[in-house]
C-alpha positions in Angstrom: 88.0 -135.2 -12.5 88.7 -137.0 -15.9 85.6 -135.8 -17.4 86.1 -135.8 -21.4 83.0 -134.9 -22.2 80.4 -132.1 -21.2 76.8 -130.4 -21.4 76.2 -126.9 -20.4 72.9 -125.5 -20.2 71.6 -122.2 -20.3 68.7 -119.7 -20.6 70.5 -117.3 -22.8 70.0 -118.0 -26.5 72.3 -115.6 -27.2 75.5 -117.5 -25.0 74.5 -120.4 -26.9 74.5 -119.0 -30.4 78.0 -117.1 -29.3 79.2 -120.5 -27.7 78.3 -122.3 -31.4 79.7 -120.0 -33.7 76.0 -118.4 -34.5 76.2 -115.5 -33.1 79.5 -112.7 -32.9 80.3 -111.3 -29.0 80.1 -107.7 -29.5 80.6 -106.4 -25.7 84.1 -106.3 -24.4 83.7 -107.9 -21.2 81.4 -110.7 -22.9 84.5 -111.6 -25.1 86.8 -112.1 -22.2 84.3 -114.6 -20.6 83.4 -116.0 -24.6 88.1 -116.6 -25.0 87.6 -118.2 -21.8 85.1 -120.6 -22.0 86.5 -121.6 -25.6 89.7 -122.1 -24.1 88.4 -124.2 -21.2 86.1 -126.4 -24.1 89.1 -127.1 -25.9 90.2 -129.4 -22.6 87.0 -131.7 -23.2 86.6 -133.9 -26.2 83.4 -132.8 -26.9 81.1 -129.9 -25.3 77.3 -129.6 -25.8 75.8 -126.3 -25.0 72.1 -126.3 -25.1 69.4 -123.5 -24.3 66.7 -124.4 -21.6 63.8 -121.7 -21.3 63.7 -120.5 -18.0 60.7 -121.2 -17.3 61.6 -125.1 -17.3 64.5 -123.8 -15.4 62.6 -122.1 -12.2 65.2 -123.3 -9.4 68.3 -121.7 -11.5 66.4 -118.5 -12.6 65.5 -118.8 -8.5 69.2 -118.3 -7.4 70.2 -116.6 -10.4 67.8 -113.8 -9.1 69.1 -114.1 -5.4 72.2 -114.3 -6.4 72.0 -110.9 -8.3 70.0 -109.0 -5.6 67.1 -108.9 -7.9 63.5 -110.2 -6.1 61.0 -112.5 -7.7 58.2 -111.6 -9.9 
């Protein structure tokens, strides 16, 4: 795509602390994702990950819920 640069945004604090260097991945499986994503940031020239509340989020907290079989409300 030739993208060099790149903004993720998410409703977990906690990714974006781990993402930043804030926060130390504990869980096992979370660190495979966490040695992922840092090796696929280190293709971009820069990477911004920023927290959005989910409740300024509702259509991604929407599908995020279908997604995971989990109902509304």
């Amino acid at each position: 795509m030739g993208a060099r640069r790149i903004t993720c945004r998410t409703d977990s604090q906690l990714v974006v602390g781990q993402m930043n260097g804030d926060f130390q991945v504990k869980e096992e499986q979370l660190l495979r994702y966490f040695h992922r994503a840092t090796e696929l940031a280190r293709s971009f020239d820069k990477v911004d990950i920023q927290h959005i509340p989910r409740e300024e989020n509702t259509r991604a907290d929407m599908l995020s819920k279908l997604s995971s079989g989990k109902e509304k409300g």
